[in-house]
DSSP file (Angstrom, degrees, kcal/mol; ACC not computed):
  #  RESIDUE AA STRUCTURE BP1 BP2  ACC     N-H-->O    O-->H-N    N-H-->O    O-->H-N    TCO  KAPPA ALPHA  PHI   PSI    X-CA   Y-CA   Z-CA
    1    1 A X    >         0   0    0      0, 0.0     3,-3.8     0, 0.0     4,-0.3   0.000 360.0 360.0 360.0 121.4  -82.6   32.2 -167.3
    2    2 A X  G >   +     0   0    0      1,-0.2     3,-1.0     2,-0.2    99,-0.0   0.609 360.0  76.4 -70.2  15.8  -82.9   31.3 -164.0
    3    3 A X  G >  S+     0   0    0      1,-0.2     3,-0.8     2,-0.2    -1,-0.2   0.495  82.9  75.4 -90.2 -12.0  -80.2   33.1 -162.6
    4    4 A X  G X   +     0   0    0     -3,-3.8     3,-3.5     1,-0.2    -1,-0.2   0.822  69.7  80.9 -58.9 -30.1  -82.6   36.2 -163.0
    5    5 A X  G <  S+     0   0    0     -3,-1.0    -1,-0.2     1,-0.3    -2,-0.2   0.398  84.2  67.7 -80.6   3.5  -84.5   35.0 -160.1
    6    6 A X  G <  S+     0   0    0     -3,-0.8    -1,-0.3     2,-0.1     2,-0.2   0.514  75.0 115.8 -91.6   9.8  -81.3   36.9 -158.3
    7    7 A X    <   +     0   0    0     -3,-3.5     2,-0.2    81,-0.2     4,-0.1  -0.595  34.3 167.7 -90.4 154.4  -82.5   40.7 -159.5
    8    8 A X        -     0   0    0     -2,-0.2     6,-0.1     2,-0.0    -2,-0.1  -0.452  60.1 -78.1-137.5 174.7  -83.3   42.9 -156.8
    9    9 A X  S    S+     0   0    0     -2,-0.2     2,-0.3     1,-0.2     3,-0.1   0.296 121.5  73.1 -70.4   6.3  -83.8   46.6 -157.4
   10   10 A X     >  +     0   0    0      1,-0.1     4,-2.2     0, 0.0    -1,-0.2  -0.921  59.6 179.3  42.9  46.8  -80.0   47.0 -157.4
   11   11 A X  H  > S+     0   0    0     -2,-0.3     4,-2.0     2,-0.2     5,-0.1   0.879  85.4  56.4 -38.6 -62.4  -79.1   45.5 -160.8
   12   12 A X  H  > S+     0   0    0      1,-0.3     4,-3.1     2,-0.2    -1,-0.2   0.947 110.4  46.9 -54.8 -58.9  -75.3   46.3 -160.0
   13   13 A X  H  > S+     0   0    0      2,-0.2     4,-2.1     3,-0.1    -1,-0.3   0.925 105.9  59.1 -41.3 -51.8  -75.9   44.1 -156.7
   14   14 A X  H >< S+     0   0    0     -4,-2.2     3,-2.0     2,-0.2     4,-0.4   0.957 107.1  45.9 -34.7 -88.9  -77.6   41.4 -158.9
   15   15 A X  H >X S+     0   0    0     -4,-2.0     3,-3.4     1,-0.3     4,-1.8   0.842 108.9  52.3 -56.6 -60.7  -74.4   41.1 -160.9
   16   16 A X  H 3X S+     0   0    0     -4,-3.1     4,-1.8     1,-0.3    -1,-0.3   0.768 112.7  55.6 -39.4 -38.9  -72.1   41.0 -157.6
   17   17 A X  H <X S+     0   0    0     -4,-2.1     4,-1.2    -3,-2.0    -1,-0.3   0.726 106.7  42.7 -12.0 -55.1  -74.6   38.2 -156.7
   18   18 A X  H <> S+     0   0    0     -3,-3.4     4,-1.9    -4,-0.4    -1,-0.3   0.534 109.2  62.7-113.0 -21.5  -74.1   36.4 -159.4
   19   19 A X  H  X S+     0   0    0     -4,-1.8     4,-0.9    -3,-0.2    -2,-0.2   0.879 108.5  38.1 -33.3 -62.4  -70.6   37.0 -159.0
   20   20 A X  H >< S+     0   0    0     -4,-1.8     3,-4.8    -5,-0.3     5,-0.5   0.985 115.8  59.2 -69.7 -57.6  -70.3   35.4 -155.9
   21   21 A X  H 3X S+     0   0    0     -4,-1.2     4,-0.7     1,-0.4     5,-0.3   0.699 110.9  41.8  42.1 -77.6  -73.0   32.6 -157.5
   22   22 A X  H 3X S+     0   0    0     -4,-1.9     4,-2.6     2,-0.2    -1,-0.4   0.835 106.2  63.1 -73.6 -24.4  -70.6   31.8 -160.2
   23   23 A X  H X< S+     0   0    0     -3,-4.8     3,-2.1    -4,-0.9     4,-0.4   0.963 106.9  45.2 -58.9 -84.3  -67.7   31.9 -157.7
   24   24 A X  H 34 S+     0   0    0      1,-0.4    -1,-0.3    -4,-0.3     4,-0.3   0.124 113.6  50.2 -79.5   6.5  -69.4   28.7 -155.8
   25   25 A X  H >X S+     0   0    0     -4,-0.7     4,-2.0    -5,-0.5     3,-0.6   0.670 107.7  47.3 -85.0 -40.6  -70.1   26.9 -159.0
   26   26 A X  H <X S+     0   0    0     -4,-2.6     4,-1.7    -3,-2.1    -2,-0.3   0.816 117.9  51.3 -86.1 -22.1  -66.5   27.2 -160.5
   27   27 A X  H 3> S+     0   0    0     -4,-0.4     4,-1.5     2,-0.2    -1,-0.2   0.750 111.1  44.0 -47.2 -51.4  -65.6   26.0 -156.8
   28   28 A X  H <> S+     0   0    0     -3,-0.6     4,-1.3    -4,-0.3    -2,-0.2   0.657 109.5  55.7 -84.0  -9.0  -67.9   23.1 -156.9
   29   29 A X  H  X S+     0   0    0     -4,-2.0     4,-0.7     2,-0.2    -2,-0.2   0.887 105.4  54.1 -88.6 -44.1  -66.8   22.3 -160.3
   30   30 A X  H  X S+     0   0    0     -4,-1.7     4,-3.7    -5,-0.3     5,-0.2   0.863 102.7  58.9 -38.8 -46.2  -63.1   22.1 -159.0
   31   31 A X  H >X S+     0   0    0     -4,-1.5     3,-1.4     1,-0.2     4,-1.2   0.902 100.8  52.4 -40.4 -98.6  -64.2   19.8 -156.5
   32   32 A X  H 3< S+     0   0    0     -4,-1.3    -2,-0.2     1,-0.2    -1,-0.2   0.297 112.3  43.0  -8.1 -27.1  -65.3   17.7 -159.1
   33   33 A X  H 3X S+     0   0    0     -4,-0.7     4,-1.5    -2,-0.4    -1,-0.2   0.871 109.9  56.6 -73.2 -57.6  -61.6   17.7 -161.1
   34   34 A X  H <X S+     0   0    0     -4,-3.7     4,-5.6    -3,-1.4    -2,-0.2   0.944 112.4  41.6 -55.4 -42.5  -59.9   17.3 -158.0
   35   35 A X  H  <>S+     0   0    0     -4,-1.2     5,-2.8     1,-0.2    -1,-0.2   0.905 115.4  50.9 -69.9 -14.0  -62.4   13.7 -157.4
   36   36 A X  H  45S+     0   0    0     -5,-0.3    -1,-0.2     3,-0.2    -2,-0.2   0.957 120.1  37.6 -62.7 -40.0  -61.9   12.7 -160.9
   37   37 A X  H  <5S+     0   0    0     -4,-1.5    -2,-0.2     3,-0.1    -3,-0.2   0.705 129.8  21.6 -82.1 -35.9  -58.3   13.2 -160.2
   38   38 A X  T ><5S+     0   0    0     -4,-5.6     3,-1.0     2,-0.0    -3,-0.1   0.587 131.5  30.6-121.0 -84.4  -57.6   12.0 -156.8
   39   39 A X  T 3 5S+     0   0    0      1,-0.2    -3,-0.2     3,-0.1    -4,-0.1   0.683 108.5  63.7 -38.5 -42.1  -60.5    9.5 -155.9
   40   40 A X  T 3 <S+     0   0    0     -5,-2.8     2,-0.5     2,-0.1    -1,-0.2   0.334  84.1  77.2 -84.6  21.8  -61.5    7.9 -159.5
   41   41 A X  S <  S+     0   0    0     -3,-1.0    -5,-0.0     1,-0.1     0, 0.0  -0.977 110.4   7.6-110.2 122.6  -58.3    6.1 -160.4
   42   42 A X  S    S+     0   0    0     -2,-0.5    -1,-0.1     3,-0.1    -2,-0.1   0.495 101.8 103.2  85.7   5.6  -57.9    2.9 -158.6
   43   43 A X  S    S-     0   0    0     -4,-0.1    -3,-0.1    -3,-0.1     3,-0.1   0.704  79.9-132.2 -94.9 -14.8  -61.2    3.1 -157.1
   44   44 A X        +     0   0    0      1,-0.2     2,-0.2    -4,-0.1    -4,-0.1   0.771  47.1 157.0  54.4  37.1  -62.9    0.6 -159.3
   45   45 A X        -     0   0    0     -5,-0.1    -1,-0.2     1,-0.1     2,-0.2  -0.511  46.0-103.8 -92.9 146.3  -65.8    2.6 -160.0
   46   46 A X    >>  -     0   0    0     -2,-0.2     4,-1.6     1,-0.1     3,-1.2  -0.543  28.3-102.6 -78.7 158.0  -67.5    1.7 -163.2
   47   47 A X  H 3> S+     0   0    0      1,-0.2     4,-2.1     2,-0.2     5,-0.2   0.659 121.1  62.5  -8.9 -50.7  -67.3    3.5 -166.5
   48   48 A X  H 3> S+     0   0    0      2,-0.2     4,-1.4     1,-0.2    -1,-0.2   0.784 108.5  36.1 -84.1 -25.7  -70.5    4.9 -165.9
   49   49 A X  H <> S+     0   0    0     -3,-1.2     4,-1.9     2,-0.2     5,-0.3   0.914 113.1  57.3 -92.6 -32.4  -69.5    7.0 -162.4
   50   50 A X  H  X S+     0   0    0     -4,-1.6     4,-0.6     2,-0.2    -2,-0.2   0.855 105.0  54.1 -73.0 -25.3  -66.1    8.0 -163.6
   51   51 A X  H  X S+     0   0    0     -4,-2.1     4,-3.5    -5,-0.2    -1,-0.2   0.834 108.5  49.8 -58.4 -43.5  -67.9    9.6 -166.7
   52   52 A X  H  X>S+     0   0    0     -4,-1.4     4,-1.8     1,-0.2     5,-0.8   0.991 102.6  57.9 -66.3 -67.1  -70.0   11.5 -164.4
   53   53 A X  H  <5S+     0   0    0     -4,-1.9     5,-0.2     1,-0.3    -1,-0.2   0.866 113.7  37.9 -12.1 -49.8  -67.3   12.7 -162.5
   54   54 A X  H  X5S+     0   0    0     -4,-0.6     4,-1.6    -5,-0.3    -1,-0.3   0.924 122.6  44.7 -80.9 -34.4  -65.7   14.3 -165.6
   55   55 A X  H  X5S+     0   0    0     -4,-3.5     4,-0.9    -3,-0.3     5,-0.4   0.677 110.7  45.3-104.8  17.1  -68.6   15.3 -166.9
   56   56 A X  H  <>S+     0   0    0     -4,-1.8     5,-0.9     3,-0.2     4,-0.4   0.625 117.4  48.4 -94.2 -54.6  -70.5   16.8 -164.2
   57   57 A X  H  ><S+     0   0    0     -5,-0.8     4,-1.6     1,-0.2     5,-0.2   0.990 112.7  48.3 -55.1 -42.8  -67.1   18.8 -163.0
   58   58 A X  H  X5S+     0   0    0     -4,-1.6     4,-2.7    -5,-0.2     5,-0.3   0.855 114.8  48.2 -89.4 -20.6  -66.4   20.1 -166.8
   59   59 A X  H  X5S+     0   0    0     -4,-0.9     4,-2.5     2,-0.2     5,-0.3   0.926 113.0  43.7 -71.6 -62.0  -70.2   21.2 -167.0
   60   60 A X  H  >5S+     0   0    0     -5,-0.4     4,-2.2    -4,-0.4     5,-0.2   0.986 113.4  54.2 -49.7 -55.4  -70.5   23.0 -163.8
   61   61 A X  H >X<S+     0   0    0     -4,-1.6     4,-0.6    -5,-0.9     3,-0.6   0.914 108.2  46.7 -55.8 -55.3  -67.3   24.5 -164.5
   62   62 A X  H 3X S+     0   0    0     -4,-2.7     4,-1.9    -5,-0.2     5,-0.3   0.855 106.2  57.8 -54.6 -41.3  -68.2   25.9 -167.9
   63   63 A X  H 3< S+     0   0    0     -4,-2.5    -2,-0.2    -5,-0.3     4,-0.2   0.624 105.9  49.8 -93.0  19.9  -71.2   27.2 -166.9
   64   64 A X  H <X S+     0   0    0     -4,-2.2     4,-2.9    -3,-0.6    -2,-0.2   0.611 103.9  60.9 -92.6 -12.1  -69.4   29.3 -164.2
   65   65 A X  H  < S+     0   0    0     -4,-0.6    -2,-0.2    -5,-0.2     4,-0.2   0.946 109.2  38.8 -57.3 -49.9  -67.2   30.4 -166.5
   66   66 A X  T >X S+     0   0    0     -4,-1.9     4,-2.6     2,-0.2     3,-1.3   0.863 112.0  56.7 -62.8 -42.9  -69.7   31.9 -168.3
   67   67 A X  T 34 S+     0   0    0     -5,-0.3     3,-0.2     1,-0.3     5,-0.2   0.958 121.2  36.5 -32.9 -71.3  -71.7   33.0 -165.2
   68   68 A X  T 3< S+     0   0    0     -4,-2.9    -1,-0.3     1,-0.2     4,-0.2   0.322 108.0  55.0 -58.0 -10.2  -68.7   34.7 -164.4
   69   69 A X  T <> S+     0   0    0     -3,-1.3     4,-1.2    -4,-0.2    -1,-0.2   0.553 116.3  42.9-109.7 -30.7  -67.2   35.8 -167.4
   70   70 A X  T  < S+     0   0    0     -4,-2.6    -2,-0.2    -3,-0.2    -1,-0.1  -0.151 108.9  58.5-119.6  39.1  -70.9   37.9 -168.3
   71   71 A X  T >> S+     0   0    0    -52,-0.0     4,-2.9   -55,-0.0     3,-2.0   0.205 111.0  39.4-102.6 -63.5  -71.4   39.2 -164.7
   72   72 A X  H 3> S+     0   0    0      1,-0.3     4,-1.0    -5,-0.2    -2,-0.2   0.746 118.7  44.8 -75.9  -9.0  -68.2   41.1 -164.7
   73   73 A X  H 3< S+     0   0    0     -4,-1.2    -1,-0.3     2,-0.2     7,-0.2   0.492 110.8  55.6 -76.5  -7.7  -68.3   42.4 -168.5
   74   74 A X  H X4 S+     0   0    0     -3,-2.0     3,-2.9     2,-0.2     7,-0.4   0.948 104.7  52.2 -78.0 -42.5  -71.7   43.2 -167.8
   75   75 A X  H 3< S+     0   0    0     -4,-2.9    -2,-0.2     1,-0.3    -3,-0.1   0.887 117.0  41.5 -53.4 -41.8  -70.2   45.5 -164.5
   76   76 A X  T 3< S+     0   0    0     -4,-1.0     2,-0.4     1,-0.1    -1,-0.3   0.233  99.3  72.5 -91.8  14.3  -67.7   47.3 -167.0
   77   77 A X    <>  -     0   0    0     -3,-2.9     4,-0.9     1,-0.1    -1,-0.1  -0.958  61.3-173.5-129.0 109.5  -69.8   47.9 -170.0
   78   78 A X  H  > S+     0   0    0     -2,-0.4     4,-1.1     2,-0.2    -1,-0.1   0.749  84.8  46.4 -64.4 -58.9  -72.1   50.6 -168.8
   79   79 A X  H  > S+     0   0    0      2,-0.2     4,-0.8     1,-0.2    -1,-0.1   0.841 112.8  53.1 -83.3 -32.4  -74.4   50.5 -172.1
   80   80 A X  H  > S+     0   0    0      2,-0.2     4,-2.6    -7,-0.2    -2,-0.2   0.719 105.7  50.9 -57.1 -31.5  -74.6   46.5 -172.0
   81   81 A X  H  X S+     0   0    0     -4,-0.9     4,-3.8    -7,-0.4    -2,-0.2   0.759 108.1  50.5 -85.3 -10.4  -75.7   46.3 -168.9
   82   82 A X  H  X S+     0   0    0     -4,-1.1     4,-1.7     2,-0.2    -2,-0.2   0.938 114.2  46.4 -45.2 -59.2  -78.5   48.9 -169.6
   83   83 A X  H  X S+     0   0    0     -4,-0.8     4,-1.7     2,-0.2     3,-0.5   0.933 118.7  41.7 -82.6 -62.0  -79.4   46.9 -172.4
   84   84 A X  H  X S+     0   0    0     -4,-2.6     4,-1.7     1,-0.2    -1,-0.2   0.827 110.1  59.8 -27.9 -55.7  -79.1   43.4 -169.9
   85   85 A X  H  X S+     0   0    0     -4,-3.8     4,-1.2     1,-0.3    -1,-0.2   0.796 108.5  42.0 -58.4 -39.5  -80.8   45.3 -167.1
   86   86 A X  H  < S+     0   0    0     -4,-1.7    -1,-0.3    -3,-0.5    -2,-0.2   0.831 117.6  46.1 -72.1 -36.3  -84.1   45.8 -169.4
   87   87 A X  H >< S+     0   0    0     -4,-1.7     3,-0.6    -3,-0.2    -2,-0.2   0.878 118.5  40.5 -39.2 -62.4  -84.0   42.6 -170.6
   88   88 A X  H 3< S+     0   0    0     -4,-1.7    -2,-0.2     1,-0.3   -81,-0.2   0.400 118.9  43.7 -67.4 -25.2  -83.4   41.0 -167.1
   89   89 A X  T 3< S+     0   0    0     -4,-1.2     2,-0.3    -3,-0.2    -1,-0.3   0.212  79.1 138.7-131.7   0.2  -86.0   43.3 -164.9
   90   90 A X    <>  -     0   0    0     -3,-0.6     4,-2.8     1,-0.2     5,-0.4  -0.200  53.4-141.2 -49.7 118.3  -88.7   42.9 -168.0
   91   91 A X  H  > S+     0   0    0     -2,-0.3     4,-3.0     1,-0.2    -1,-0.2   0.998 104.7  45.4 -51.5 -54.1  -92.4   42.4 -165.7
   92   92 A X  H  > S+     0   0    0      1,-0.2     4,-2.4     2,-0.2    -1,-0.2   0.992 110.7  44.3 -63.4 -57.4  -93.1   40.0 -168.2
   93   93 A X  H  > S+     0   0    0      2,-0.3     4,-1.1     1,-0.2    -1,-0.2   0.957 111.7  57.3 -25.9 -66.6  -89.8   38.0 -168.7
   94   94 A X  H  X S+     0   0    0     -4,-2.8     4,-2.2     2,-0.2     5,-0.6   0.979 108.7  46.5 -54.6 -45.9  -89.5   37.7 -164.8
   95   95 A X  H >X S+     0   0    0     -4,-3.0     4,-2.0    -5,-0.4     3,-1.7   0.905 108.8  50.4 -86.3 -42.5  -93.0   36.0 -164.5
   96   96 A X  H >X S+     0   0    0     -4,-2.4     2,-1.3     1,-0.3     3,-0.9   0.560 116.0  51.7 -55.3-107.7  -92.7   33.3 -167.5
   97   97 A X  H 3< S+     0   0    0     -4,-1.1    -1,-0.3     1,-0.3    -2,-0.2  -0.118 112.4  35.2 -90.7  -1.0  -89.6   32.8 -165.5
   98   98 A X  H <X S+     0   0    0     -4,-2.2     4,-1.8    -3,-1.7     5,-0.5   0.607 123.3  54.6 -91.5 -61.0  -91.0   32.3 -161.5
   99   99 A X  H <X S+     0   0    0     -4,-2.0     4,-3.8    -3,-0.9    -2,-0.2   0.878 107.7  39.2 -33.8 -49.5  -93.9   30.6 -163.2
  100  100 A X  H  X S+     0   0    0     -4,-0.5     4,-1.6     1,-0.2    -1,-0.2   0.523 119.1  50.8-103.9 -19.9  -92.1   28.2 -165.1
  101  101 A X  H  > S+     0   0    0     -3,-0.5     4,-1.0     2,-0.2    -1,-0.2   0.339 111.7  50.0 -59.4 -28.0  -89.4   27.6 -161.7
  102  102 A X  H  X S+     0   0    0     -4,-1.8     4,-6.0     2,-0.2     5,-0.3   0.874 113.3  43.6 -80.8 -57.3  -92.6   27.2 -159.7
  103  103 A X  H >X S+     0   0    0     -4,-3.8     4,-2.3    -5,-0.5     3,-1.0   0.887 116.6  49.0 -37.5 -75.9  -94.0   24.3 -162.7
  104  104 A X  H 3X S+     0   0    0     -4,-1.6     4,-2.7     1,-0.3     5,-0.3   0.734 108.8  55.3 -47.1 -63.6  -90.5   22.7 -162.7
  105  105 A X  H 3X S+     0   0    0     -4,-1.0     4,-1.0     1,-0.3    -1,-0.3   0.889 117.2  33.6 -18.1 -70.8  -90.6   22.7 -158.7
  106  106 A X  H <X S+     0   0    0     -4,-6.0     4,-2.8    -3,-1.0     5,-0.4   0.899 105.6  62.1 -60.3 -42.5  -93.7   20.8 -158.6
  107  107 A X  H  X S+     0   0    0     -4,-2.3     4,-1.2    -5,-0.3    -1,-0.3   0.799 109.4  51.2 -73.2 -16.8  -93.5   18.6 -161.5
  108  108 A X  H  X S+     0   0    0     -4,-2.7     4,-0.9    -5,-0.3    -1,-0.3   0.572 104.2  56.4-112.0  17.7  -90.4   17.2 -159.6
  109  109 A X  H  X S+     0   0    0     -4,-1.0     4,-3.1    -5,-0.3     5,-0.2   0.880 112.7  35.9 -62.1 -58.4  -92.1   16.8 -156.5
  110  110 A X  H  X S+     0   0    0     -4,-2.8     4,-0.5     2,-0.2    -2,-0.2   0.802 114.2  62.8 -77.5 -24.3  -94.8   14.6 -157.8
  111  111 A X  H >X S+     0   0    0     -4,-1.2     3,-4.6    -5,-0.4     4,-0.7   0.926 113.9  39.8 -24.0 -86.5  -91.9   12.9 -160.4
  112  112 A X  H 3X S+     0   0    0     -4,-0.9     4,-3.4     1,-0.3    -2,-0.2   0.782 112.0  49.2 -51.7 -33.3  -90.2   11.9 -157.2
  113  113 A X  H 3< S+     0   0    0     -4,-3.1     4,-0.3     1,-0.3    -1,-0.3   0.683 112.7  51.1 -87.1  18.7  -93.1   10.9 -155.1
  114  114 A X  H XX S+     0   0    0     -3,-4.6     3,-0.9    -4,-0.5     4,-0.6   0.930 106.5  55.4 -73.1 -68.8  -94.3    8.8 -158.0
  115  115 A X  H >X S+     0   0    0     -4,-0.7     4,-2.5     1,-0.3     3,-1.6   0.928  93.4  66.4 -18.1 -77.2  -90.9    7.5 -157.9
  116  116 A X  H 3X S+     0   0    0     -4,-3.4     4,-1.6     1,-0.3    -1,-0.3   0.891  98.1  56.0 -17.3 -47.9  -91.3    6.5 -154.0
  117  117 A X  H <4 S+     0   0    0     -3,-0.9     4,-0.4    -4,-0.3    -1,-0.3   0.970 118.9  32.9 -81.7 -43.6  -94.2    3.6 -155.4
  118  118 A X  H X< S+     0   0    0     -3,-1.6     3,-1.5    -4,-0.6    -1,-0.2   0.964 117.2  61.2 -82.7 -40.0  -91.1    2.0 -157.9
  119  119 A X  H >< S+     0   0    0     -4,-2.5     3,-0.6     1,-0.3     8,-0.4   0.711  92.0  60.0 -46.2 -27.8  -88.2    3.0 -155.1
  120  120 A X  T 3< S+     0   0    0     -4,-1.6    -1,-0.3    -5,-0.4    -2,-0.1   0.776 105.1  51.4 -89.8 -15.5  -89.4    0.9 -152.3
  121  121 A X  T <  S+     0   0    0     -3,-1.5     2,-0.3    -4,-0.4    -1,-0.3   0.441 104.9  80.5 -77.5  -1.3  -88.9   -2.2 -154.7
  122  122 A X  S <  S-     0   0    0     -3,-0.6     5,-0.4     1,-0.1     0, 0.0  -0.875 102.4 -71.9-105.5 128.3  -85.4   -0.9 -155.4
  123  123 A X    >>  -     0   0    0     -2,-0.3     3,-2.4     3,-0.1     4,-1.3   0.279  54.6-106.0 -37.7 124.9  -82.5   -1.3 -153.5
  124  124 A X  H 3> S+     0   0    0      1,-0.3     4,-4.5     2,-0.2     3,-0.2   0.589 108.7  60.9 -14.4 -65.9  -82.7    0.5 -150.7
  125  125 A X  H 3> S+     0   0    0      1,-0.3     4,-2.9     2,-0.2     5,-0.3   0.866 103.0  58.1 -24.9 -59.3  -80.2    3.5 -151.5
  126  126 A X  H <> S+     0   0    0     -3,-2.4     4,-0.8     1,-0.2    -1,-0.3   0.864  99.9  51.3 -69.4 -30.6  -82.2    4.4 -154.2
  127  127 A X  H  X S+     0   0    0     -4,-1.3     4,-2.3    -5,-0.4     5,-0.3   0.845 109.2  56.3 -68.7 -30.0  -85.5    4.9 -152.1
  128  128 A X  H  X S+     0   0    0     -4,-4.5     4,-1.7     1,-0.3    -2,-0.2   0.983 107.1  49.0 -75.7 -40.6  -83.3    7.3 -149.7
  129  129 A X  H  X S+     0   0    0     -4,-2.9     4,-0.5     2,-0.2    -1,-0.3   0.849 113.4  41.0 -59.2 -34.2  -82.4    9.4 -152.5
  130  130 A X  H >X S+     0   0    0     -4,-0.8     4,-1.7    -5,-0.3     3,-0.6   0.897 120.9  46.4-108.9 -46.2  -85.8    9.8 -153.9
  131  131 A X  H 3X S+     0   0    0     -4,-2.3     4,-0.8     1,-0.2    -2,-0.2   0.695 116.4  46.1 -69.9 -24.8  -87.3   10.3 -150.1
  132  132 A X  H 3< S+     0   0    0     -4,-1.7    -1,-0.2    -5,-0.3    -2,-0.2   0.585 111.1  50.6-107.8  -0.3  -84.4   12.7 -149.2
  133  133 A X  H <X S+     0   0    0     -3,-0.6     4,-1.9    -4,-0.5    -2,-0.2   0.591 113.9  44.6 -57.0 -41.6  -84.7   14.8 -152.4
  134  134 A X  H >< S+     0   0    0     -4,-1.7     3,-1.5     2,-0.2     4,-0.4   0.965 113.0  48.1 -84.8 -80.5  -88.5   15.2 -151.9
  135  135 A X  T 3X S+     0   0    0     -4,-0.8     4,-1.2     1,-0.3     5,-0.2   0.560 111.6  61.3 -33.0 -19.6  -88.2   16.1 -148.0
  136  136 A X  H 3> S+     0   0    0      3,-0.2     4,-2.0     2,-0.2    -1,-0.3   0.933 104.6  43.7 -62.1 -65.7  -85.5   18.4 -149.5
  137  137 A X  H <X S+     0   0    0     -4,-1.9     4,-1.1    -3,-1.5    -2,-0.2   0.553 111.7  50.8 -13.4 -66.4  -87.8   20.0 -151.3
  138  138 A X  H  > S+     0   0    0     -4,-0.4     4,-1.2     2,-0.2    -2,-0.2   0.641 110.7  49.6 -43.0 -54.8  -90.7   20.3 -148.5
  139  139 A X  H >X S+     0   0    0     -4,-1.2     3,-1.4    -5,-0.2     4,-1.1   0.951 110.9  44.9 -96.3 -31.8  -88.7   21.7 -146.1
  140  140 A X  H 3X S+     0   0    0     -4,-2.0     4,-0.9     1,-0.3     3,-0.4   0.943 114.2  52.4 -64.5 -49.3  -86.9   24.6 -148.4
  141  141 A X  H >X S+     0   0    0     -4,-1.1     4,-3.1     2,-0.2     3,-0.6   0.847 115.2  40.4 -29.9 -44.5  -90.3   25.4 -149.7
  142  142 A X  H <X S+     0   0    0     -3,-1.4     4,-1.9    -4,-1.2    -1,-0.2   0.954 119.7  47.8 -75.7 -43.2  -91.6   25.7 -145.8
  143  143 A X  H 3X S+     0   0    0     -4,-1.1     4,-1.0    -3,-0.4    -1,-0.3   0.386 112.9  43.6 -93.2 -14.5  -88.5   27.4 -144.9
  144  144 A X  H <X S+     0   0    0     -4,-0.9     4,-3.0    -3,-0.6    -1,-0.2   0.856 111.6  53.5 -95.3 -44.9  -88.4   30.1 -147.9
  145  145 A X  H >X S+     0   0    0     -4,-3.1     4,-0.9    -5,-0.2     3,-0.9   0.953 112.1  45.2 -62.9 -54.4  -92.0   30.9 -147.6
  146  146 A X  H >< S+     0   0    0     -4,-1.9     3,-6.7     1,-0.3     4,-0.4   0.651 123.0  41.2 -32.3 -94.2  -91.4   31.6 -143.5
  147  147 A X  H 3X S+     0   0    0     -4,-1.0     4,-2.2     1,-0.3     3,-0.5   0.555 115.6  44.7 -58.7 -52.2  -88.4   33.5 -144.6
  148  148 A X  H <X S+     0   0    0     -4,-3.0     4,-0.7    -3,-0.9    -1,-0.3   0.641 113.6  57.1 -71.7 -16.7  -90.1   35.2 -147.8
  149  149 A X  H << S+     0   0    0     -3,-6.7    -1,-0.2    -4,-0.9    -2,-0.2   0.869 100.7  52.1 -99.8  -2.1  -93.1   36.0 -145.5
  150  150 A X  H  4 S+     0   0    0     -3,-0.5    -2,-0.2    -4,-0.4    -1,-0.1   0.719 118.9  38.7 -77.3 -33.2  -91.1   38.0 -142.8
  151  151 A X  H  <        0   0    0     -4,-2.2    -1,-0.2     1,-0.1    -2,-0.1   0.073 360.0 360.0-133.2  47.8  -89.5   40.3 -145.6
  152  152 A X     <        0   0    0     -4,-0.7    -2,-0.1    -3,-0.1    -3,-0.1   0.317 360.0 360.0-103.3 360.0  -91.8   41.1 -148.1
């Protein structure tokens, strides 16, 4: 799960992590009610964006509930979170899961800039999204390694 990629040597910390983590999803999934709720009636938005609304807000939102609901049972069950922590901090586990976060990374870098060659025949909007997702990309990569090489 990638929500491993928040253990530290501090498991306990991890979950308060993932605490706050689930906090700012069930936040940004609220968002998401509230625009369903107050922007998408009367806007004339097609079928196809007022369905995302509803279903982008009720996914994010269930999976902070859950986020949230198995951080803090983890905190108060002493012999589950043993069990988590070994599971979660496994050497092997952790790299199949930074590997497979690194693939994903990449393979939607070169997606999008593949994307670029069909986008620039596509209404505009759609090329700035594709060009500001991949520059997205670029610079948190530049900006994590700096960061990741100053403290490790």
């Amino acid at each position: 799960m990638l929500v491993n990629l928040l253990n530290g040597p501090d498991y306990n910390r991890s979950l308060r992590r993932r605490l706050w983590l689930g906090a700012a999803l069930l936040l940004i999934g609220l968002a998401g009610f509230a625009c369903w709720f107050l922007v998408v009636p009367g806007s004339g938005l097609d079928d196809h964006a007022r369905g995302f609304y509803l279903g982008a807000a009720t996914g994010v939102t269930l999976g902070a509930v859950i986020l949230l609901a198995r951080a803090a049972w983890l905190l108060t069950h002493p012999a589950a979170r043993k069990r988590a922590q070994i599971e979660d901090t496994d050497e092997r586990e952790v790299h199949i899961t930074r590997t497979a976060a690194q693939f994903a990374g990449l393979f939607t870098f070169v997606v999008t800039v593949a994307l670029l060659f069909w986008a620039v025949a596509a209404p505009l909007p759609a090329f700035k999204l594709l060009f500001g997702l991949m520059l997205c990309y670029g610079l948190s990569f530049v900006f994590a390694r700096a960061y990741l090489s100053k403290k490790l």
